[in-house]
N, C-alpha and C positions, 0 to 999 in steps of 0.2 A: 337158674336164677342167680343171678350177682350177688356180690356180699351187701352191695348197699339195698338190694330187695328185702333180706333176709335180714339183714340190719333194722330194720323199719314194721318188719312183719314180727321182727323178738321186741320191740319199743310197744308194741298194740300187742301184743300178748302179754306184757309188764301190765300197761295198763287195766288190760281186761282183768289182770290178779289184782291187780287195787279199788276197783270197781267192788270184787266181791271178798275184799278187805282179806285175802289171802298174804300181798304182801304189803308193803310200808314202801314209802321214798328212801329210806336206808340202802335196799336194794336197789333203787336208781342210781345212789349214791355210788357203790358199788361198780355198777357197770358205767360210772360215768369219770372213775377213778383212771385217771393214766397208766401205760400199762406196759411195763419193762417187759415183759411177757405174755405171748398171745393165750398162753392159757391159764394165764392168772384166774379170769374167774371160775373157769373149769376147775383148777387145783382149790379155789376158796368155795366153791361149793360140794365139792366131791370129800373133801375134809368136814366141813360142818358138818352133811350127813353120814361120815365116818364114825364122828364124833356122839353123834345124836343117838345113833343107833347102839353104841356102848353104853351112852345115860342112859338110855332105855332098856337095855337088857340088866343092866344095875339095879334100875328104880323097879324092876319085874321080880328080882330077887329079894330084894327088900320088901316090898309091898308081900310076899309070899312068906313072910316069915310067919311065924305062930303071933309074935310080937311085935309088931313094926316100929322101928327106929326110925320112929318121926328127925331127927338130927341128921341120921345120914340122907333120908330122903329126900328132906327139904334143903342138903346139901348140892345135892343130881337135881333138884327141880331147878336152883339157883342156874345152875350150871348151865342147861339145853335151856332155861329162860334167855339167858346174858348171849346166849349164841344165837339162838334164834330171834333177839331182839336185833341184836347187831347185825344180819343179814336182812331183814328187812320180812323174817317170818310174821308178819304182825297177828295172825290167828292163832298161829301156837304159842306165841309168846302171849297171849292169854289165856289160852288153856291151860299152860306152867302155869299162868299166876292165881286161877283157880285150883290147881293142884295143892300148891303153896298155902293157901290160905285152911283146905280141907286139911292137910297136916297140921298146918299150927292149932288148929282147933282139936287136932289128934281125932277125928269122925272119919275111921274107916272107909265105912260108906260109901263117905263124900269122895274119900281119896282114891279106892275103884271108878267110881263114876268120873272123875275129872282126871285120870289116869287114862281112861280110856278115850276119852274124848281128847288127851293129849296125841295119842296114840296114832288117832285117827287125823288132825289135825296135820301129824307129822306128814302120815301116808299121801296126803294130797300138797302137802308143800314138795315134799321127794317126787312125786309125778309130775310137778307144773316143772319142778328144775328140771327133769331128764328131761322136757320138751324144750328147755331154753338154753341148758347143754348141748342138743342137736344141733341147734341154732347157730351155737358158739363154734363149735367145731366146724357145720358148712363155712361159716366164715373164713375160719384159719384156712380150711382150706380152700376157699376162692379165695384169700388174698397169696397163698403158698402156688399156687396154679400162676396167678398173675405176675408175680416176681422171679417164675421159672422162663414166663416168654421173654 
């Protein structure tokens, strides 16, 4: 398959994540960014869920305390909110902002419950990227194939 198949088949797999509001036009934005480097958005997605995955194992320790430190919490929800807004996570960066709000109110509860639903949110933005990583990489490499003939 060519890069410009493979090109077009990641464009309608963007879109089918915006249909089911997984992601935002941010991410269009993104992959529509010029690009010093073929694996620029490999290195900006492979970092955000880098990233994500430390907020999250932060906001797992905090949330586990006897006492929760509603401040540091709502510091980590700021945090994978602001990233996963700027990448175009548009489902999780609502579930941050349900997180967020069950902290300021300091309701436990709530903040397991939209803890979890962040959690899960994450789990399905990290599997639509590693399908749209593939994607990026067949590229790099049909365009690295065609500049060796």
């Amino acid at each position: 398959m060519g890069s410009s198949n493979i090109w077009q088949e990641q464009r309608n797999f963007v879109k089918s994540l915006h249909e089911q509001g997984i992601l935002d036009s941010h991410f269009d934005d993104i992959l529509d960014l010029p690009r010093e480097s073929p694996q620029f958005v490999i290195d900006l997605v492979s970092t955000f869920c880098s990233d994500a995955e430390i907020a999250i194992a932060a906001l797992i320790r905090y949330l586990n305390e006897p006492d929760i430190n509603y401040p540091k919490v709502i510091d980590h929800v700021h945090q994978i909110r602001g990233a996963s807004s700027c990448i175009g996570g548009h489902r999780m960066a609502l579930a941050c902002r349900e997180l967020r709000y069950a902290c300021e109110d300091k309701d436990k509860e709530r903040c397991f419950a939209a803890f979890g639903k962040t959690k899960d949110e994450y789990q399905i933005l990290k599997e639509k990227f590693d399908i749209i990583l593939q994607m990026e990489r067949a590229m790099i490499s049909g365009e690295s194939k065609r500049s060796q003939q």
